[in-house]
LUMMISE-239244 format. One record per residue (C-alpha): residue in three letters; chain; y, x, z. Coordinates in nm, 4 decimals, decimal comma. Layout:
BEGIN
+------+------+----------+----------+----------+
| code | unit |       py |       px |       pz |
+------+------+----------+----------+----------+
|  Ala |    A |        Y |        X |        Z |
...
+------+------+----------+----------+----------+
This chain:
BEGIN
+------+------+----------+----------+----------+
| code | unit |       py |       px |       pz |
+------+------+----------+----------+----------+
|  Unk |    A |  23,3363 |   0,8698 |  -3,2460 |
|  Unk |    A |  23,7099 |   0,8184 |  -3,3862 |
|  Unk |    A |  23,7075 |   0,9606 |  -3,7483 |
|  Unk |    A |  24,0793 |   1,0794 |  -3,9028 |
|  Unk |    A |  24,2161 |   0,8925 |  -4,1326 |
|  Unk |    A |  24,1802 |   1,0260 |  -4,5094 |
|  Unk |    A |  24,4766 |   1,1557 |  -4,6615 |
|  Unk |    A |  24,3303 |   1,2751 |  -5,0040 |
|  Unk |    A |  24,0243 |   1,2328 |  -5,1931 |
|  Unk |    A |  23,8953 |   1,3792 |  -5,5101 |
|  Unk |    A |  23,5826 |   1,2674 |  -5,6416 |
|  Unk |    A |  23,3295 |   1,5384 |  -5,7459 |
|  Unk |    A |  23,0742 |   1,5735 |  -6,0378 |
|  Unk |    A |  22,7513 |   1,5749 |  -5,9456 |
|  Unk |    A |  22,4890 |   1,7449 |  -6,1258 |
|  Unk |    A |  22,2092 |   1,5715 |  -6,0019 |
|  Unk |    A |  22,1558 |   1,2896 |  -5,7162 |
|  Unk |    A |  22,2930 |   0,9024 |  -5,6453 |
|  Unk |    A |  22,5518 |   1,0113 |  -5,3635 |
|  Unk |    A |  22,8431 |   1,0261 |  -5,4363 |
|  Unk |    A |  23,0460 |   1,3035 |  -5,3813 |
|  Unk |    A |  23,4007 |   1,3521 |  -5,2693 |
|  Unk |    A |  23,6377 |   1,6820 |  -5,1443 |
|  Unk |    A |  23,8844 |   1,4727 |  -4,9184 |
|  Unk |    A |  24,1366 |   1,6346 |  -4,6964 |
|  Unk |    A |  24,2079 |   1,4686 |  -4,3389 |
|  Unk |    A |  24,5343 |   1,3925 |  -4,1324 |
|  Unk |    A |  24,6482 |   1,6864 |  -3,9246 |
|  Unk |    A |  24,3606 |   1,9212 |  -4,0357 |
|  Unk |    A |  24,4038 |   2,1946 |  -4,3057 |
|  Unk |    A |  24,0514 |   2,2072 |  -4,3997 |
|  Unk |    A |  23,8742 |   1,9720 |  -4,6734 |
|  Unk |    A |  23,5431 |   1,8630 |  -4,6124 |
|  Unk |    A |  23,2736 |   1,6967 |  -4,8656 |
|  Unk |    A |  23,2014 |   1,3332 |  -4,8043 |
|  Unk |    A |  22,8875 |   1,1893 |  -4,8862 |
|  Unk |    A |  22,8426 |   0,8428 |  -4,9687 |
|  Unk |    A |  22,5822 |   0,6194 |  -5,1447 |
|  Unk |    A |  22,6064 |   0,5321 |  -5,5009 |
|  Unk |    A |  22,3181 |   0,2025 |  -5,4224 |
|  Unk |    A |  22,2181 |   0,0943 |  -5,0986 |
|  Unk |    A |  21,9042 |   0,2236 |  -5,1063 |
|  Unk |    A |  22,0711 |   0,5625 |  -5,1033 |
|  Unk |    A |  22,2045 |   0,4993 |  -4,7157 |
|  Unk |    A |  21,8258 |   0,6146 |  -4,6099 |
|  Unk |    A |  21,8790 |   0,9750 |  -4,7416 |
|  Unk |    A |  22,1780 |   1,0116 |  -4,6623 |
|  Unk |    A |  22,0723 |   0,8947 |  -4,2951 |
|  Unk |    A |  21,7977 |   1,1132 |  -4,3057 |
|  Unk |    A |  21,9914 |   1,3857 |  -4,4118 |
|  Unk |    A |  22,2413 |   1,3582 |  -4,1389 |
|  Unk |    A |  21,9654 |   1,3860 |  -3,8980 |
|  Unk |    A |  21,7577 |   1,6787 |  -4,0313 |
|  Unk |    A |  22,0810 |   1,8700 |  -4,0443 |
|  Unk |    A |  22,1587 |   1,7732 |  -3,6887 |
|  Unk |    A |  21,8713 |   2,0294 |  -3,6056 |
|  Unk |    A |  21,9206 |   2,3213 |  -3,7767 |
|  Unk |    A |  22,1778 |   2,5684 |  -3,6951 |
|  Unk |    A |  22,1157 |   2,8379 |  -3,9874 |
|  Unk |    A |  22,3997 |   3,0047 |  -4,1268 |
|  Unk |    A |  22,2748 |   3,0160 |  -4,4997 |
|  Unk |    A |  22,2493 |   2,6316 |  -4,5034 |
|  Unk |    A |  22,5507 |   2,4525 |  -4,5239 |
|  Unk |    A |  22,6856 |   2,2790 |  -4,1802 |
|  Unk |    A |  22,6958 |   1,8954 |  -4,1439 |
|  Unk |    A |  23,0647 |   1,7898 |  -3,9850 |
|  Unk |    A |  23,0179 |   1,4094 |  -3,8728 |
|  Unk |    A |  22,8349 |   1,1320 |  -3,9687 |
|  Unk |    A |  22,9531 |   0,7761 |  -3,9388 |
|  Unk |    A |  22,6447 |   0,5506 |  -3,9583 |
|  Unk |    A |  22,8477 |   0,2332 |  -3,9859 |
|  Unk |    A |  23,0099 |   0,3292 |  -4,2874 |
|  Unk |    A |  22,7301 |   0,5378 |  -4,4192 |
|  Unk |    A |  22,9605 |   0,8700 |  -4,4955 |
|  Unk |    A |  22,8799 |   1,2334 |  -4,4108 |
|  Unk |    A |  23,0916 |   1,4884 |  -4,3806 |
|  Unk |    A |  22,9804 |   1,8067 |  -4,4793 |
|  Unk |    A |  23,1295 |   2,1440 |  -4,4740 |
|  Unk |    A |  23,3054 |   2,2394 |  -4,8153 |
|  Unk |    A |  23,2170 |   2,4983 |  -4,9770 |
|  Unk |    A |  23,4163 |   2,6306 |  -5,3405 |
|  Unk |    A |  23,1316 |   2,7910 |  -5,5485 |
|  Unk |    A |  22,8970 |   2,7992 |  -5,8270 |
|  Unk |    A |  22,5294 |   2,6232 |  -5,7916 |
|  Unk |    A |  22,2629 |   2,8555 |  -5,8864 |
|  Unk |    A |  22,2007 |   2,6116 |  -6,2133 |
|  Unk |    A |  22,5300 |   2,6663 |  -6,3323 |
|  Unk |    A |  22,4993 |   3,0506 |  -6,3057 |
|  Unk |    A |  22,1928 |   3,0145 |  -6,4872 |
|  Unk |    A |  22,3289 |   2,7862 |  -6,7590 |
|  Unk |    A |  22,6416 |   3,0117 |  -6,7742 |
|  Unk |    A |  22,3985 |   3,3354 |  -6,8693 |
|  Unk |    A |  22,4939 |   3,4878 |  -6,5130 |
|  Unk |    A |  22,1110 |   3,5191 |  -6,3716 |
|  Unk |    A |  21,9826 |   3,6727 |  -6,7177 |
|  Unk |    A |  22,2617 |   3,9633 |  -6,7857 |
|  Unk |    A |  22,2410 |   4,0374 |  -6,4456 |
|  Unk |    A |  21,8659 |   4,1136 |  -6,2778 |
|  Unk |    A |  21,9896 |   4,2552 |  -5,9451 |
|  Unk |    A |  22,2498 |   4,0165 |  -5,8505 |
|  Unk |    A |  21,9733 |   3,7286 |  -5,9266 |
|  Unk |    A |  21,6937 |   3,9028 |  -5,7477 |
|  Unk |    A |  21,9741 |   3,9394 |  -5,4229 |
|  Unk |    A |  22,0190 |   3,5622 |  -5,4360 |
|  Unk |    A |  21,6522 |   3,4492 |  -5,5345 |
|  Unk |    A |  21,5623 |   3,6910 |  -5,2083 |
|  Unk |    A |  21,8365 |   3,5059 |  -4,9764 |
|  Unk |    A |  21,6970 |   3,1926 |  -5,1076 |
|  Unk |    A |  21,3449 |   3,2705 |  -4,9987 |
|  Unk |    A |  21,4436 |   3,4348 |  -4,6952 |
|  Unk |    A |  21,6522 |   3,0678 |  -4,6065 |
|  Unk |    A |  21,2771 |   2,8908 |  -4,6964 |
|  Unk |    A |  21,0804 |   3,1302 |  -4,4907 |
|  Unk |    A |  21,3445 |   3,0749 |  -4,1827 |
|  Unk |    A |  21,2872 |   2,7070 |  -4,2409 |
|  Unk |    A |  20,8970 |   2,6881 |  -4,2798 |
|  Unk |    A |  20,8856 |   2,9308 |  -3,9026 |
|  Unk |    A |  21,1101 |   2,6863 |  -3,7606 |
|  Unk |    A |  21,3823 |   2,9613 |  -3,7209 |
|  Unk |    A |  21,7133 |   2,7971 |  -3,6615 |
|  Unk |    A |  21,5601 |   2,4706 |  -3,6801 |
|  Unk |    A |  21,4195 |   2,2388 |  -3,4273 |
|  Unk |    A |  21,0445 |   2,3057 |  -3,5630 |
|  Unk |    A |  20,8646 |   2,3884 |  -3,8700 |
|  Unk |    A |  21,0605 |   2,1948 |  -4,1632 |
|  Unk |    A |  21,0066 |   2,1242 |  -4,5496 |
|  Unk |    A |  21,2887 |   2,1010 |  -4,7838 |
|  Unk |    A |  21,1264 |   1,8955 |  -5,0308 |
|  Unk |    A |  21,3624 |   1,9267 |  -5,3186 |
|  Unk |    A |  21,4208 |   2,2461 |  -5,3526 |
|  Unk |    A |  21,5898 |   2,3526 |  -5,6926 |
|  Unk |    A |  21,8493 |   2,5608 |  -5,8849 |
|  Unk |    A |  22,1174 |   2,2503 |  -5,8263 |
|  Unk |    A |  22,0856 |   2,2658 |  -5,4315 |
|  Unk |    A |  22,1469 |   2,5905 |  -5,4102 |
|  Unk |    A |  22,5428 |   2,7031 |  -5,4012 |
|  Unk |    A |  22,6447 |   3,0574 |  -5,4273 |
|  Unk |    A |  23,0360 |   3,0856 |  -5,2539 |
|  Unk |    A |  23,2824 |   3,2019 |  -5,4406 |
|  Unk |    A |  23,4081 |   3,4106 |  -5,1489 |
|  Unk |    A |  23,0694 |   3,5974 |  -5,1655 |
|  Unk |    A |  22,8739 |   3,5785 |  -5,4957 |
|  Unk |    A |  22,5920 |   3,8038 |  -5,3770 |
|  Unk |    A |  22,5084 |   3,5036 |  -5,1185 |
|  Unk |    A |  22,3460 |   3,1763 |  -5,0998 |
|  Unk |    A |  22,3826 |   2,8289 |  -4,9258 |
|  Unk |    A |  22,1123 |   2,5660 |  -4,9201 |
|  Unk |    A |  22,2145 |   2,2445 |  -4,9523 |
|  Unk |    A |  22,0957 |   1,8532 |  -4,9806 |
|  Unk |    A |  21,8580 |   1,7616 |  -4,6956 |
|  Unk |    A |  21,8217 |   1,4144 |  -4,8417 |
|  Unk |    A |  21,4317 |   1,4338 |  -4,8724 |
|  Unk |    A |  21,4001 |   1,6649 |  -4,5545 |
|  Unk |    A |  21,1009 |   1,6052 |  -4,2737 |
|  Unk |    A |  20,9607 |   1,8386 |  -3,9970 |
|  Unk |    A |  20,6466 |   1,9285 |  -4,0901 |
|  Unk |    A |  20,3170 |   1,6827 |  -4,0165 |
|  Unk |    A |  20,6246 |   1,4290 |  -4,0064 |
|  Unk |    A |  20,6098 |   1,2522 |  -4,3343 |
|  Unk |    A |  20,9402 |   0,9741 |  -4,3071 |
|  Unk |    A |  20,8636 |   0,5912 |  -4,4302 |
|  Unk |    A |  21,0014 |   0,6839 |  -4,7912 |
|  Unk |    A |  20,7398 |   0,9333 |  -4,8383 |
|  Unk |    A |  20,4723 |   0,7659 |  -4,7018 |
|  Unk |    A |  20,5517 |   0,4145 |  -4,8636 |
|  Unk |    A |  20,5891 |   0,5330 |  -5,1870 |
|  Unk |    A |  20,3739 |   0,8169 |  -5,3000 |
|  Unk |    A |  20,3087 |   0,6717 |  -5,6566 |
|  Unk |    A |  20,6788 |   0,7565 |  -5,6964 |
|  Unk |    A |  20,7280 |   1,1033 |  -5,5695 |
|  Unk |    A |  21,0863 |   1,2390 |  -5,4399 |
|  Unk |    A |  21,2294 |   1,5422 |  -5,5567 |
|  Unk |    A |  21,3233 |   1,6347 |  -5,9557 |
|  Unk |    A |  21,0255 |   1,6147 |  -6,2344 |
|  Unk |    A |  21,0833 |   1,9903 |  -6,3137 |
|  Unk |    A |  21,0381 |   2,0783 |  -5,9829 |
|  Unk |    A |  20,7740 |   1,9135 |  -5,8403 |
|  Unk |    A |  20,4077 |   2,0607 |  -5,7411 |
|  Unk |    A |  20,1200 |   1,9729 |  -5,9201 |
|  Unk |    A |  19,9779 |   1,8172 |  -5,5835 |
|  Unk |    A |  20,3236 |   1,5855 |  -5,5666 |
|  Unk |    A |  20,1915 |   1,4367 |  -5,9000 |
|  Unk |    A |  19,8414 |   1,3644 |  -5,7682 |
|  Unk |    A |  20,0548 |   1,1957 |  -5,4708 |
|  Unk |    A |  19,9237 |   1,4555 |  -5,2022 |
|  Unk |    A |  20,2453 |   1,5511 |  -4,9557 |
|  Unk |    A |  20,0447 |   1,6863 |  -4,7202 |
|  Unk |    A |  20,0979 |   2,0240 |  -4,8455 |
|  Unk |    A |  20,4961 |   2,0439 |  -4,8001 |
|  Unk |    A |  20,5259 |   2,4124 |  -4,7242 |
|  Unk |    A |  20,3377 |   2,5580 |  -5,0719 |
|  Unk |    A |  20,4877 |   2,2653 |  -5,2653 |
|  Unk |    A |  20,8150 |   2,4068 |  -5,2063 |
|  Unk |    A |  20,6841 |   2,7688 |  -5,2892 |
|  Unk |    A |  20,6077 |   2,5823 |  -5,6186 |
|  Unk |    A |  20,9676 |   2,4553 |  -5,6133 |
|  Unk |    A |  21,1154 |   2,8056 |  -5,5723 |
|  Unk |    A |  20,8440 |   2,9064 |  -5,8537 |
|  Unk |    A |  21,0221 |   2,7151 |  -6,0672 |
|  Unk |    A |  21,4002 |   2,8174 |  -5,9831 |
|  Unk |    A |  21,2820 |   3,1434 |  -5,9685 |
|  Unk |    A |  21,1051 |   3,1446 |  -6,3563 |
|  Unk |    A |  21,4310 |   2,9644 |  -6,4738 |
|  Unk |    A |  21,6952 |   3,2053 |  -6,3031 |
|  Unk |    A |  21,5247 |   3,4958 |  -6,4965 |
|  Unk |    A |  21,4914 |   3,3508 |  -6,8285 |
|  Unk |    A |  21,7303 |   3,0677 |  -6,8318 |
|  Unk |    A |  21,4484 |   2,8743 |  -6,9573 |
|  Unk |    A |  21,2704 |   2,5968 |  -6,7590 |
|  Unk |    A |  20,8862 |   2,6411 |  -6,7520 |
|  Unk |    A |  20,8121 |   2,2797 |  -6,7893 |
|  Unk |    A |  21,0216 |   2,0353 |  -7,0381 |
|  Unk |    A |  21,0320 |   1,7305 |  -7,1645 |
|  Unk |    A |  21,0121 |   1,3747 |  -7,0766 |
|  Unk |    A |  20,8572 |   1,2923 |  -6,7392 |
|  Unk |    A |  20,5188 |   1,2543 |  -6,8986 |
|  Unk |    A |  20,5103 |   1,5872 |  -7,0587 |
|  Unk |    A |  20,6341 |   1,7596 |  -6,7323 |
|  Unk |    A |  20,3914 |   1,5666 |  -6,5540 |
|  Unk |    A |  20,1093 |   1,6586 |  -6,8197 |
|  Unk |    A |  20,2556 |   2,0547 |  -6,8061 |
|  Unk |    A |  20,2944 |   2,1011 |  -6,4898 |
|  Unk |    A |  19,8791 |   1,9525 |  -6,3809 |
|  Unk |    A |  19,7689 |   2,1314 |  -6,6732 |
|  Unk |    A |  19,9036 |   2,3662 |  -6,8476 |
|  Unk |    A |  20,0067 |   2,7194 |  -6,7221 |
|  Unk |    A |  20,3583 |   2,8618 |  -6,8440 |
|  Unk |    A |  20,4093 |   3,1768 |  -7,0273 |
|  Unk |    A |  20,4866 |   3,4673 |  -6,8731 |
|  Unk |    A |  20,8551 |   3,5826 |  -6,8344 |
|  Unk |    A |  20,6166 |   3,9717 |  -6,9037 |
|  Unk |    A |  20,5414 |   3,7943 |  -7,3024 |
|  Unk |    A |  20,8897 |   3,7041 |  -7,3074 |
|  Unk |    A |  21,0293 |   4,0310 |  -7,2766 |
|  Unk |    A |  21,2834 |   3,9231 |  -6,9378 |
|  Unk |    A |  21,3624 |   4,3048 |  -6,7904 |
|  Unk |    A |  21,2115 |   4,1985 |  -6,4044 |
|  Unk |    A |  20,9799 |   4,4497 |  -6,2415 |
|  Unk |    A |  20,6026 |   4,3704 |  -6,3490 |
|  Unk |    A |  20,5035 |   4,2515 |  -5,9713 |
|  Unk |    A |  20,8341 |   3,9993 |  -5,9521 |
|  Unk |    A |  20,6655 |   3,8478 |  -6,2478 |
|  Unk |    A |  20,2737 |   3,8664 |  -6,1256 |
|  Unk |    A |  20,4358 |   3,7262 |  -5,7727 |
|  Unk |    A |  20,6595 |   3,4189 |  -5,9211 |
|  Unk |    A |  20,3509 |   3,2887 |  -6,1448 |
|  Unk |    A |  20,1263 |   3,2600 |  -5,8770 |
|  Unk |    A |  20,3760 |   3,0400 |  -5,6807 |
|  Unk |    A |  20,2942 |   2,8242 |  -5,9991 |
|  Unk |    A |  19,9483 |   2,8085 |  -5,9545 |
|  Unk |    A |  19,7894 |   2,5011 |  -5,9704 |
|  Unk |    A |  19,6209 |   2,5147 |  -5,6376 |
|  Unk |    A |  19,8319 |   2,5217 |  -5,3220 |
|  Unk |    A |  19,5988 |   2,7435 |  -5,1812 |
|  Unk |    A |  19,6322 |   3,0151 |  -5,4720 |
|  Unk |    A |  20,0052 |   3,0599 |  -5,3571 |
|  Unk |    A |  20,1386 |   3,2655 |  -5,1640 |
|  Unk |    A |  20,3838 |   3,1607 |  -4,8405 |
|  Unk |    A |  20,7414 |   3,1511 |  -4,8513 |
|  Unk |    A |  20,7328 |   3,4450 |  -4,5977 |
|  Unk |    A |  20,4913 |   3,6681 |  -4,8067 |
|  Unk |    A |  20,8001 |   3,5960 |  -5,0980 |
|  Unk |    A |  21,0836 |   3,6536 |  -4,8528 |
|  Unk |    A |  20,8750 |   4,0042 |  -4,7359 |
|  Unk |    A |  20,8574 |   4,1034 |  -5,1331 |
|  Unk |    A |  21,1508 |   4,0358 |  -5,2573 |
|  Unk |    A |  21,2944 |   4,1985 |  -4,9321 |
|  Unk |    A |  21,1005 |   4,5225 |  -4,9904 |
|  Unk |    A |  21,1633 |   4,5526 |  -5,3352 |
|  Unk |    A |  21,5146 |   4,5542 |  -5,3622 |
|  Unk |    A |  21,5487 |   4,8985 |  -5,3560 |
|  Unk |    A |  21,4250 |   4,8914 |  -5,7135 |
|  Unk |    A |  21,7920 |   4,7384 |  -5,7897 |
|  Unk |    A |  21,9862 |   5,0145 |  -5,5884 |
+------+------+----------+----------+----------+
């Protein structure tokens, strides 16, 4: 495949990652694109595996790869101009304003659900680093979300090589990662990204994060100890969106509940926000 030549490039700030990012603009096309790059070698892998998850899945809430040139080790993904759902957290967005953050956690875990059925995908797929910074809300339409960063990606029962050769060291962000992650268990990819969205979920509504610290103390919090309840902390949520986000922090993978059960709740109760 014959790429066009660049004309422009801007590099981006990344909140969190090794890419690097860029919004370039190509010869005889109007429309900028992201390009995806890797800040160390090692990064080529995700960015590989990335271009190949995303060659599967045709969903219109997560965000459309436009070429991939393996030689070079660039991806071109569709640009979008928004706001992540970390920065509407850390800009008091999610906490002033319930509804619009119960809309956008419910798209979110509608996306998951689609994901975890194999809708719009080729099969049944984790995300594996699911979090408030891979999540971009357009500026075009704030009310909606797109998933992005397929990096750490697999089809389920398909652990990839960087999983499965290094599970003392596991992938995804401290904050975010199940208790069972820690323990070096990825066999349960679905529920450990319910506890992923647990997390996001807890943090959108407080604009607090559940666990902190260094990567011990998360670690150490996130085995151990259970977080207190946005109910103590006085975060005006319905009682059951509270009772429902803990227990996608439980402990056990079991003890949660699927990403479909979420979708089908925060789906139903929406009218409470009409």
């Amino acid at each position: 495949m014959k790429f066009p030549a660049i004309i422009k490039r801007e590099p981006l700030v990344v909140e969190a990652g090794v890419s690097k990012l860029a919004k370039v603009n190509f010869a005889r096309n109007p429309y900028p694109a992201l390009l995806k790059e890797p800040a160390q070698f090692w990064d080529e892998i995700f960015i590989a595996n990335e271009a190949y998850m995303l060659d599967e899945i045709t969903h219109p809430r997560i965000r459309r790869k436009l070429a991939y040139d393996a030689g070079a080790h660039q991806l071109f993904l569709e640009y979008i101009e928004g706001a992540t759902l970390n920065e509407l957290v850390m800009a008091g967005v999610t906490v002033k304003d319930p509804a619009r953050t119960h809309q956008l956690l419910q798209n979110i875990a509608e996306t998951v659900a689609d994901m975890h059925a194999g809708i719009l995908c080729a099969g049944p797929m984790v995300h594996n680093d699911l979090k408030s910074m891979n999540v971009l809300v357009p500026m075009v339409a704030p009310q909606e979300t797109m998933l992005i960063d397929f990096s750490h990606s697999y089809f389920e029962g398909r652990l990839p090589p960087f999983i499965t050769d290094e599970k003392h060291n596991p992938t995804g962000t401290a904050k975010y990662r199940a208790p069972e992650k820690w323990a070096g268990d990825y066999t349960q990819g679905f529920k450990s990204d319910v506890f992923a969205f647990g997390v996001m979920a807890y943090y959108a509504y407080t604009g607090k994060h559940p666990f902190v610290g260094d990567a011990a103390q998360i670690e150490q919090q996130i085995r151990e100890i259970t977080p207190a309840s946005p109910i103590e902390l006085d975060v005006k949520v319905p009682r059951n969106t509270m009772v429902l986000m803990m227990s996608c922090l439980e402990k056990k993978p079991e003890r949660r509940p699927t990403m479909e059960q979420v979708a089908h709740y925060y789906a139903a109760s929406a009218v409470l926000f009409k």
